[in-house]
N, C-alpha and C positions, 0 to 999 in steps of 0.2 A: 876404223873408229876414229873419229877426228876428237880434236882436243875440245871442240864444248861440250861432247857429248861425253868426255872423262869426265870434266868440270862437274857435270853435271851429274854424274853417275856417283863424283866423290859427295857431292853433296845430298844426296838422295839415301846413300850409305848411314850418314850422320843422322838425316832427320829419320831413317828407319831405325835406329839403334835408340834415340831421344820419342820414334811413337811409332812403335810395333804392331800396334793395331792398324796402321794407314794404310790404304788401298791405293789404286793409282787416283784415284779422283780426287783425296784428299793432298797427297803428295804431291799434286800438279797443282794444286791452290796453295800447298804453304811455301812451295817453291816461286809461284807467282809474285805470291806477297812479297819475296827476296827479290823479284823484278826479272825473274827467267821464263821466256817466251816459251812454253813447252804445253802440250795438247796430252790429255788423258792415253791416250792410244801409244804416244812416245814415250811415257812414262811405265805405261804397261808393256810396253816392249821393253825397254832398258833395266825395271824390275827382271823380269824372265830372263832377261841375258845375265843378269849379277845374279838369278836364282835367290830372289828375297821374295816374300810374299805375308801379306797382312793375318796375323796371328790374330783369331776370334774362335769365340765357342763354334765348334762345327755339331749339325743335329745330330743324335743320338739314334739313329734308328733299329740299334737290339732292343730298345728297350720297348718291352709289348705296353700296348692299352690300356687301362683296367676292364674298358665297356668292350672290348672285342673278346668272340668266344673262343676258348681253346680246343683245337680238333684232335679228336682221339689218333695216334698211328693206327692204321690199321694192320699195315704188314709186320707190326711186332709179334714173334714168335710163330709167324707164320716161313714153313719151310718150302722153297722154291726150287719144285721138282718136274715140271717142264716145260718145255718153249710156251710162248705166247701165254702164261700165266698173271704174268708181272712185267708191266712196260713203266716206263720214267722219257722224262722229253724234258730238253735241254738247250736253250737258248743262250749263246754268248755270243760277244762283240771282239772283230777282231779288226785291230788297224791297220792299215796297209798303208804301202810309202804315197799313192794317193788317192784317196777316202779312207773307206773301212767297209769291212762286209760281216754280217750278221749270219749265225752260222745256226742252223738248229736240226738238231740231233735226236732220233728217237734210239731208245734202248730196250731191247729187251734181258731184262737181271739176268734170267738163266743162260743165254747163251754169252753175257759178259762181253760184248761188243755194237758197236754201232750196224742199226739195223737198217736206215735211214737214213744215208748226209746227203742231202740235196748240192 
């Protein structure tokens, strides 16, 4: 790490503490205005490396619709008494050191394990 990019990092520090809400795109312009040569992309690399990031409403997405409709459970109070009765499928994202690979899983309830990992 060279010294303009401390410079620059202490100054970055200050104007995040003075506007919490600023992202890199703002922070490279009010930095600008102070007469430092700096590019959105360095700015957002050098946030990530101080681990600082622009504080804003993030969306809400528990919160259901009014106009969408509610779907009954069906498997409530239903008891799962043998194989191949009741399956569930399962999609998650996993990262690896480079890319990431997509994992998807079918179950079947009664026998309580993965029936399916590709």
């Amino acid at each position: 790490m060279n010294e303009c990019d401390l410079a620059l990092m202490r100054r970055m520090d200050e104007l995040h503490l003075e506007h919490p809400f600023a992202g890199s795109r703002l922070l490279r312009d009010l930095l600008r205005r102070e007469g430092h040569l700096v590019g959105r992309l360095h700015v957002g690399t050098l946030m990530a490396r101080m681990g600082i990031e622009a504080l804003y409403k993030k969306p809400n997405t528990s919160r259901k619709h009014p106009r969408h409709p509610i779907y009954p459970y069906l498997l409530r109070g239903l008891k799962i008494e043998r194989a191949n009765q009741v399956w569930a499928m399962d999609i998650t994202y996993i990262p690896m050191a480079r890319g990431f690979v997509d994992l998807a899983a079918v179950l079947d309830w009664h026998a309580a394990g993965c029936s399916s990992c590709p």
